[in-house]
C-alpha positions as CSV (number, residue, x, y, z in Angstrom):
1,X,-36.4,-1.2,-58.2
2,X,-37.0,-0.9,-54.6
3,X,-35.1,-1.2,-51.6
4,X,-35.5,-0.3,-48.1
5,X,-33.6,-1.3,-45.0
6,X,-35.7,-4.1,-42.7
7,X,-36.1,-3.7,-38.9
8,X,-33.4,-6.8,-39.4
9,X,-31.1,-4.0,-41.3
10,X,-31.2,-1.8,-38.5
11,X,-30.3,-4.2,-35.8
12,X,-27.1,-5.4,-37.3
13,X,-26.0,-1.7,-38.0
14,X,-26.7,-1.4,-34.1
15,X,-24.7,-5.0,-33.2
16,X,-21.7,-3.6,-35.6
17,X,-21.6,-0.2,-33.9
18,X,-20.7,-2.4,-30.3
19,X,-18.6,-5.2,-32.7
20,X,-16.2,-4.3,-35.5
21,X,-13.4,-6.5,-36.3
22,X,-9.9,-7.7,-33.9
23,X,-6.2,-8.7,-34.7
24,X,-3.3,-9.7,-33.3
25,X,-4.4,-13.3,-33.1
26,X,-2.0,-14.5,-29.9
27,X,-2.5,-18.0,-30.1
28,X,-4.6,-18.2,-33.3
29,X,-3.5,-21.2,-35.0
30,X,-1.7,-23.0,-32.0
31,X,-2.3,-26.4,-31.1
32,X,-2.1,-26.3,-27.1
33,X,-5.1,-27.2,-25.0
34,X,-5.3,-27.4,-21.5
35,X,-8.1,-27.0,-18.8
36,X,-7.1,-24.2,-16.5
37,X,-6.6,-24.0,-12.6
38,X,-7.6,-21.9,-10.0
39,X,-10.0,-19.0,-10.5
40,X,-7.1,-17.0,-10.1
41,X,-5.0,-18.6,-12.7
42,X,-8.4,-18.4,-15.0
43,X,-8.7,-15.1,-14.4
44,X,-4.6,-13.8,-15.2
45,X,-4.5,-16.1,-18.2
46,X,-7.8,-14.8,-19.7
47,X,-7.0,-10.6,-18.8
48,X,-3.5,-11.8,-19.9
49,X,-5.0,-13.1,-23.3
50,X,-7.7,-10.4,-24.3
51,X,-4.9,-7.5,-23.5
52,X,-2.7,-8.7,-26.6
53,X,-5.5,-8.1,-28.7
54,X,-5.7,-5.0,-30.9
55,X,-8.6,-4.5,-32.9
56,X,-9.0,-4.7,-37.0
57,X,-12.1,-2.8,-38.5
58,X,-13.7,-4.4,-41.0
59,X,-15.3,-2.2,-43.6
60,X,-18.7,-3.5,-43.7
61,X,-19.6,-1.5,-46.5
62,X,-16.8,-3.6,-48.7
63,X,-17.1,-6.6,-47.4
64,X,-14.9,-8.9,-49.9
65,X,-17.1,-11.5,-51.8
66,X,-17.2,-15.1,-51.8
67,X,-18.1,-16.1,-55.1
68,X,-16.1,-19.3,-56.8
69,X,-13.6,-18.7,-53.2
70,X,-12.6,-22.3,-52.9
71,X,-9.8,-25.0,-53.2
72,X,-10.0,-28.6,-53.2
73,X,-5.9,-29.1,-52.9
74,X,-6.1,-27.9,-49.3
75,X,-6.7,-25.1,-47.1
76,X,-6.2,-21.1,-48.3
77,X,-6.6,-17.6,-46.2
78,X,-9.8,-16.0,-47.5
79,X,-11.7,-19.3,-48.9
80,X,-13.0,-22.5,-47.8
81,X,-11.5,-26.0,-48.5
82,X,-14.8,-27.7,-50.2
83,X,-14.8,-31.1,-51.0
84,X,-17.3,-30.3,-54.1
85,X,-16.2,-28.1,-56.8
86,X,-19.0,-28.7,-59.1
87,X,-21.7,-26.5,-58.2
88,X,-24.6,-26.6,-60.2
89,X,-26.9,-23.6,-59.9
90,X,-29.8,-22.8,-57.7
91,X,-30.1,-19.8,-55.3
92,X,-31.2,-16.1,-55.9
93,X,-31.7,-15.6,-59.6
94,X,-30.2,-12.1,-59.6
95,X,-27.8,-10.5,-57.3
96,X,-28.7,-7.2,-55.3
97,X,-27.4,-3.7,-55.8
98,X,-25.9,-4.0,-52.3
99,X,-22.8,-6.2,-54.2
100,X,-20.3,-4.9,-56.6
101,X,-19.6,-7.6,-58.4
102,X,-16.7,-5.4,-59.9
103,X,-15.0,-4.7,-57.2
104,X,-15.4,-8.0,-55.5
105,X,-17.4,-6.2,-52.7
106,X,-20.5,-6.1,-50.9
107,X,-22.5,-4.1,-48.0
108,X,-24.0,-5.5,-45.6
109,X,-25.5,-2.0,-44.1
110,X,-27.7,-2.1,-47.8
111,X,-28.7,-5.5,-47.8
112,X,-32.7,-6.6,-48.0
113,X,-33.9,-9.3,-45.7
114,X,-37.2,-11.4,-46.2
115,X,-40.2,-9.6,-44.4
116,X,-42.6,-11.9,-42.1
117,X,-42.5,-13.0,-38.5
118,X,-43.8,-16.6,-38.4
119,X,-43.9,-18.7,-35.4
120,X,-42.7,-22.7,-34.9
121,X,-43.1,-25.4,-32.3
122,X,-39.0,-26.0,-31.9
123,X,-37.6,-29.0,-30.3
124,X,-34.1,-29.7,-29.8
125,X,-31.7,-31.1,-27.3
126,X,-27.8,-31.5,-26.7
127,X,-26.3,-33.2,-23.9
128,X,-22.8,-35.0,-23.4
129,X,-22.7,-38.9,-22.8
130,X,-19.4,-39.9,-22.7
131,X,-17.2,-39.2,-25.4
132,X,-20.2,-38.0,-27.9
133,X,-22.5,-34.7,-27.6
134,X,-25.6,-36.1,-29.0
135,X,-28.0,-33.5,-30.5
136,X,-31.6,-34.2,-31.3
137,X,-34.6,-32.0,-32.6
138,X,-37.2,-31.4,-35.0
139,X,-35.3,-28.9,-37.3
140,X,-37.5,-26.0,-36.3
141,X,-36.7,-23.0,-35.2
142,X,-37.2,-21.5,-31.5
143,X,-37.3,-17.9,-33.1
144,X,-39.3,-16.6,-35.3
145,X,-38.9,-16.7,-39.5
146,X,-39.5,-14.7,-42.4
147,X,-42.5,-15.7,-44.6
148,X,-41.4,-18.5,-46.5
149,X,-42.0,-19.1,-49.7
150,X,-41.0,-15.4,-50.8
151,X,-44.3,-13.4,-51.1
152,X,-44.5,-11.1,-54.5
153,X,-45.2,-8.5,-52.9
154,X,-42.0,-8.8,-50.5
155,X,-38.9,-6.6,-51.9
156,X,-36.2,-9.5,-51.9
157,X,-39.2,-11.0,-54.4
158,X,-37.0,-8.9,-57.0
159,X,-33.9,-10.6,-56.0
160,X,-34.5,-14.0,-54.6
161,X,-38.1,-16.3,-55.1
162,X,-37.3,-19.0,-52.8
163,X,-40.5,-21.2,-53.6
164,X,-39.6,-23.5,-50.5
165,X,-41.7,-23.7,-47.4
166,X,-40.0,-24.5,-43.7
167,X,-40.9,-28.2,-42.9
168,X,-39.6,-30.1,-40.0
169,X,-37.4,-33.4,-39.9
170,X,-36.1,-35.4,-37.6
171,X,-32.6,-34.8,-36.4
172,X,-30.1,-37.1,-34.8
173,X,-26.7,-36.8,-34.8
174,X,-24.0,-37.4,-32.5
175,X,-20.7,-34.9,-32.4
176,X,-17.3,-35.8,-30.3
177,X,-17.7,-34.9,-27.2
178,X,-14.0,-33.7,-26.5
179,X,-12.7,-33.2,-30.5
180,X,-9.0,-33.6,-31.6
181,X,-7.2,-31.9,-33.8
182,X,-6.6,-34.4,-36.6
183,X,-3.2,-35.2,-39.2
184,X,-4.5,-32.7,-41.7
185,X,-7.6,-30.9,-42.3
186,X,-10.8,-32.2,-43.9
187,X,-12.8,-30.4,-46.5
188,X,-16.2,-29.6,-46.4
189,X,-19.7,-30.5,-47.7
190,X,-22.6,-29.0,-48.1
191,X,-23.6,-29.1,-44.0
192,X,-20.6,-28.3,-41.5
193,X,-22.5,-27.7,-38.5
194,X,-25.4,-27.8,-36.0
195,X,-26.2,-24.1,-33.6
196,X,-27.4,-24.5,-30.7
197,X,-30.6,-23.7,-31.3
198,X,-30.8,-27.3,-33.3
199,X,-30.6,-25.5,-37.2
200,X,-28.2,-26.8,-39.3
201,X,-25.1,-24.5,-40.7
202,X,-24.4,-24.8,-44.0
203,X,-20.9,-24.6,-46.3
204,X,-20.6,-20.5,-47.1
205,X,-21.8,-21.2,-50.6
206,X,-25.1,-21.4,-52.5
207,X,-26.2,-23.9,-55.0
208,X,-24.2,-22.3,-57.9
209,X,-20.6,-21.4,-55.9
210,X,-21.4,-18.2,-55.0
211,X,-21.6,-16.2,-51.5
212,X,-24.3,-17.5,-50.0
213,X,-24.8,-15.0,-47.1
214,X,-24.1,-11.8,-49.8
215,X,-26.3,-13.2,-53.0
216,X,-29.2,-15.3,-51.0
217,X,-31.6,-13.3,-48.8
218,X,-32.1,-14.7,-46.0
219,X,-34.9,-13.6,-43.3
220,X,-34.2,-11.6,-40.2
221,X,-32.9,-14.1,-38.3
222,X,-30.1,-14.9,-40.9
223,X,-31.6,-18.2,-42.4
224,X,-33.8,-19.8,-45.1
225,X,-34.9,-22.8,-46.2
226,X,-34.0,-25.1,-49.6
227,X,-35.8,-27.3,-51.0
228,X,-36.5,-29.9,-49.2
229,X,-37.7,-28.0,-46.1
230,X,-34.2,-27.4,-44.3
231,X,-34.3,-24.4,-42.8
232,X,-30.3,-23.1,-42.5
233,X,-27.6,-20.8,-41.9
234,X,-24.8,-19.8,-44.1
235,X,-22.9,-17.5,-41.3
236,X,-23.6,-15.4,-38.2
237,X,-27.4,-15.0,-36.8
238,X,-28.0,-11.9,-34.6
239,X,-31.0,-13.9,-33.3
240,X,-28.1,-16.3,-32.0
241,X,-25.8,-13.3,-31.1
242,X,-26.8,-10.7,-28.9
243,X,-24.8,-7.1,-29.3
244,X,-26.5,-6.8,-25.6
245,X,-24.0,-10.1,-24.5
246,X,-20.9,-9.0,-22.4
247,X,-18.7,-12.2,-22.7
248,X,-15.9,-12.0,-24.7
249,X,-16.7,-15.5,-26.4
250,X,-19.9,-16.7,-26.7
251,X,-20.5,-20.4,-28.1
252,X,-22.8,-20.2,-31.4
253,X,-23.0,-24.0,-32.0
254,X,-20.4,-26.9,-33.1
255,X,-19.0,-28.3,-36.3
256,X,-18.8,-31.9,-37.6
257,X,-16.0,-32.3,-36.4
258,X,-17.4,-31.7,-32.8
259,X,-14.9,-28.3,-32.1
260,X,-17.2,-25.5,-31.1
261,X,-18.1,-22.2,-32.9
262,X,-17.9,-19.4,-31.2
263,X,-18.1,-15.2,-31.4
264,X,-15.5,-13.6,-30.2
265,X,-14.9,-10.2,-28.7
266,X,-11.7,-8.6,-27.1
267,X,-11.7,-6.5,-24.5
268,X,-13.1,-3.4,-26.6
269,X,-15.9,-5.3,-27.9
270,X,-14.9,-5.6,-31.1
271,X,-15.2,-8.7,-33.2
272,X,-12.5,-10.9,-34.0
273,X,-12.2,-10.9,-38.6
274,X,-11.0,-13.5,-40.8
275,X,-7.9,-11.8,-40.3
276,X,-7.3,-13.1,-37.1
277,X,-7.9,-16.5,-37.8
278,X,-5.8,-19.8,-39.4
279,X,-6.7,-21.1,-42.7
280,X,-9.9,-23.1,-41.2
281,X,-11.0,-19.9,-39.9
282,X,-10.1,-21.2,-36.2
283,X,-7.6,-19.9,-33.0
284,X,-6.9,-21.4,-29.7
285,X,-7.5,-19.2,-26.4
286,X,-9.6,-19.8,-23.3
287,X,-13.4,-20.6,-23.9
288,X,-16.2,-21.9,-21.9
289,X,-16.5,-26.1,-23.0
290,X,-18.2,-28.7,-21.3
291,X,-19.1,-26.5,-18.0
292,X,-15.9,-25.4,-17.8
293,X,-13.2,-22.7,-19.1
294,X,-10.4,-24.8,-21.3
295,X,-7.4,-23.4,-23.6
296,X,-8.7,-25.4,-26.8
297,X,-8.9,-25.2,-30.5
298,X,-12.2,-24.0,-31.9
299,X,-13.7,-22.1,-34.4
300,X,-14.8,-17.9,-34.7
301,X,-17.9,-16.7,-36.9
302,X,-16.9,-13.4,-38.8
303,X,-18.9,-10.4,-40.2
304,X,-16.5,-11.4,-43.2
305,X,-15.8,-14.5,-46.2
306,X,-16.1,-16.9,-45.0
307,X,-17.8,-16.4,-42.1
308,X,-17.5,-19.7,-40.2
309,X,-15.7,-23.0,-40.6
310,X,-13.4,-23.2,-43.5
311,X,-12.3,-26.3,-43.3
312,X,-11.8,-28.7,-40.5
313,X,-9.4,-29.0,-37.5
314,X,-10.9,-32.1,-36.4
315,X,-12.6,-35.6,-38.2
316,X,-16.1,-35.0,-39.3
317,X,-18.6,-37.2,-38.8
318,X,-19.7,-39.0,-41.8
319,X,-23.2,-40.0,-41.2
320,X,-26.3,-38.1,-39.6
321,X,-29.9,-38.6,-39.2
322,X,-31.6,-35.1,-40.8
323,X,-28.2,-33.8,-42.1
324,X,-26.8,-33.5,-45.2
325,X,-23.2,-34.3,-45.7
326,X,-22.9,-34.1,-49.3
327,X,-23.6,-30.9,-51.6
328,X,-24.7,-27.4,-50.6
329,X,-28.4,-27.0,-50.9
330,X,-29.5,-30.8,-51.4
331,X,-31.2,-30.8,-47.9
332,X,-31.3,-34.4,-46.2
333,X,-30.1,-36.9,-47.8
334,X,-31.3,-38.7,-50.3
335,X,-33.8,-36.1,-51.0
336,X,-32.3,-34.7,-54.9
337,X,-30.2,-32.0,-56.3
338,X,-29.6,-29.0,-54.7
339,X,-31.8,-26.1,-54.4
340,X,-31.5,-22.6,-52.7
């Protein structure tokens, strides 16, 4: 059996020396939202807000494992509300000595990534109009892949043969501009967001229930595609998140629902955990929306299950040219069962 750490290995050990985990959540699951004043009244609200933080490690060498982690009666710390329960089978066809199944665990610092630097012509734009962001690209990525499908003579070959290639599609979708926070929240499919690099995010599951960002290996930029062509993320990208990147909270992308998803540090620079967030794995504080700074709802990608958006805050859209709102894996719509 081999394994070795990728250059992608070694640049997430360096992001988690600067980033680690935060608590005390202030006004994690509050509802207030509010555009603030003066840029003196910005800047006592926001020192005001990062100095009631205290910081939480997270042990990334037992991180807790997703596999079979959600409910479809409503929203639960620790898993994700999924609209789909049935989940079919796909993915990596065995899982990596870097989990402990046993224990429930996983490290990250042992993981394999998917070797290859491949190039793509990206195009994507966002911009607001109105009361909609609308988003539009090719689904290609602006950074470089991994070598897709999974060469034999690549390590994760022993863990995961994705067979699928990266193809491009076209992608048209159109987000609230200026989200509420709905009655109750909304489970999820298989897609739950768009970065802002125009790639889709996907549910924290695989194709069979499992962790996806634990059991699947993805390249170095966090991603893969499935069978159709889609290439996607299951959580946080360091080709999206810079360790080099000062701000406290950095927007990553936006979910259905149009709330946007964000990293998260405190004053330390460490990383806000699952801990510190509600059920949907969300908070309200003082972010950067629209241009300007705004008290609002949103949600926080974790090193930790589950990572991003556990359910929604908001009302997802229902229908999407490129996307697929239905089961994890299936790709755009209409295109057949799910894959990796």
């Amino acid at each position: 059996m081999r394994t070795r750490l990728s250059q992608r290995t070694v640049i997430t050990l360096t992001l988690l020396v600067a980033l680690s985990a935060l608590a005390g959540c202030g006004g994690g699951a509050g509802d207030g939202e509010s555009t603030t004043g003066t840029a003196d009244a910005t800047a006592a609200a926001e020192t005001s807000e990062a100095s009631s933080f205290k910081a939480t490690p997270v042990n990334i060498h037992k991180l807790p494992l997703g596999d079979g982690k959600f409910e479809d009666s409503g929203p639960k710390m620790g898993s994700a509300y999924s609209c789909i329960t049935d989940f079919n089978g796909g993915g990596a066809f065995e899982q990596g000595p870097w989990i402990d199944a046993e224990a429930g665990t996983w490290d990250l610092s042992k993981k394999i990534y998917v070797e290859g630097r491949v190039h793509w012509d990206s195009e994507f734009t966002q911009h607001v109009s109105g009361s909609e962001r609308d988003l539009e690209g090719n689904g290609l990525p602006p950074q470089t892949t991994g070598t897709f499908p999974v060469e034999e003579s690549d390590p994760a070959y022993e863990y995961d043969r994705n067979p699928n290639t990266i193809s491009s599609y076209e992608l048209k979708a159109s987000l609230p501009a200026n989200p509420k926070r709905a009655d109750d929240p909304a489970c999820l499919g298989g897609t739950i967001g768009v970065m802002k690099n125009g790639i889709p995010l996907y549910s924290p599951f695989d194709a069979g229930g499992r962790d996806a960002v634990a059991t699947e290996i993805q390249d170095h930029c966090d991603a893969h595609p499935e069978k159709t062509g889609q290439y996607h993320y299951h959580g946080l990208s360091t080709c999206l998140y810079k360790d080099s990147d000062e701000s406290r909270s950095v927007l990553l992308g936006w979910a259905l629902d149009g709330f946007g998803i964000y990293v998260e540090r405190d004053s330390a620079g460490t990383m806000l955990s699952s801990a510190d967030l509600d059920a949907c794995h969300g908070r309200t504080s003082t972010v950067e929306w629209n241009g300007e700074k705004r008290r609002m709802y949103h949600y926080v990608m974790t090193l930790d299950f589950p990572y991003t958006v556990a359910c929604y805050r908001g009302t997802p859209i229902d229908e999407a040219e490129g996307l697929n709102l239905g089961t994890p894996g299936a790709g755009t719509p209409g295109e057949g069962p799910p894959g990796p």
